[in-house]
C-alpha positions in Angstrom: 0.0 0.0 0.0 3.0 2.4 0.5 4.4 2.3 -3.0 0.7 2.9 -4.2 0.2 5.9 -2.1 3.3 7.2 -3.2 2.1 6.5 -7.3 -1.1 7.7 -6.6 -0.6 10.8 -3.6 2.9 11.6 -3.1 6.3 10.6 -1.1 5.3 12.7 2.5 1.9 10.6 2.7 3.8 7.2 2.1 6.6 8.3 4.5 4.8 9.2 7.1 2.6 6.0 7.4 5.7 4.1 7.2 6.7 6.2 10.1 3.5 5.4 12.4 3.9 1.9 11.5 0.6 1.9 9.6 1.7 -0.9 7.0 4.0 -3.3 9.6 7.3 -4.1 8.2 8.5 -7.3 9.6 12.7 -6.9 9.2 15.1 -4.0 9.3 16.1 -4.7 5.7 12.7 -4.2 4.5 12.4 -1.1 6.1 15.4 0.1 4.2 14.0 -1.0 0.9 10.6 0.3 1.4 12.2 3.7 2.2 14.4 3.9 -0.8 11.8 2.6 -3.3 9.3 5.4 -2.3 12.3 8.1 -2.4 11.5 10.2 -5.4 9.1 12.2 -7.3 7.5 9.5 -9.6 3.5 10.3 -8.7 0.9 12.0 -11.0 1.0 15.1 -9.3 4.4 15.5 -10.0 3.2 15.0 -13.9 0.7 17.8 -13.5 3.3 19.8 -12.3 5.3 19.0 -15.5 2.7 19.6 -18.0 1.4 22.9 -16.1 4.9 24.4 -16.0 6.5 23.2 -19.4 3.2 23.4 -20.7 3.0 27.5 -19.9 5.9 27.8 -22.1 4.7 25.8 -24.7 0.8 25.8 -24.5 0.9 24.0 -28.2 2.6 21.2 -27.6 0.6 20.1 -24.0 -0.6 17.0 -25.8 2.9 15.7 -26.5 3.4 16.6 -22.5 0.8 14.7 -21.2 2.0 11.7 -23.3 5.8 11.8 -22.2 4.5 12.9 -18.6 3.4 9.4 -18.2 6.3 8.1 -19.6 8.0 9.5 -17.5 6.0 8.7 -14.4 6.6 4.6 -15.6 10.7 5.2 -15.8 11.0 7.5 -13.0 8.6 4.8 -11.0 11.0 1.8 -12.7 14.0 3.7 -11.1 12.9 4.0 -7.6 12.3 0.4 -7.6 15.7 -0.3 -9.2 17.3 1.7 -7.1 15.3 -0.3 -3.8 16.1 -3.5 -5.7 20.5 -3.2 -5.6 20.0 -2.0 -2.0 18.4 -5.0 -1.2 21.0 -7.2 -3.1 23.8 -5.0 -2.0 23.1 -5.6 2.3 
């Protein structure tokens, strides 16, 4: 439920229900994977954000925004979880 409330809210809302223990983590390790793999701005506010700024200085082109937004929303998501997934290998 924390990585979806990080896709579908944002970061602070996932972080602070890992902080009071909402979702129970059962090791240390985990902890330290869930905590890197919802580090990072990979949620669709963050794509409004992108297509409301870029899209102010190029009002023409929001359509090929909103497309690469998402794109971006499924590499930057794929990262994160990358990123979570070497941590885990790596301790």
């Amino acid at each position: 439920t924390l990585l979806g409330q990080k896709l579908t809210i944002n970061e602070f809302v996932a972080f602070s229900n890992l902080t009071t223990k909402a979702v129970p983590i059962v090791t240390t390790k985990g902890l330290w994977i869930v905590s890197i793999a919802i580090c990072g701005f990979a949620n669709f506010s963050s794509v409004g954000m992108q297509i409301g700024g870029i899209g102010a200085l190029v009002p023409e082109r929001r359509g090929d925004l909103a497309k690469l937004g998402l794109k971006a929303l499924l590499c930057g998501t794929l990262a994160s979880y990358l990123s979570a997934s070497i941590a885990g290998i790596l301790m």
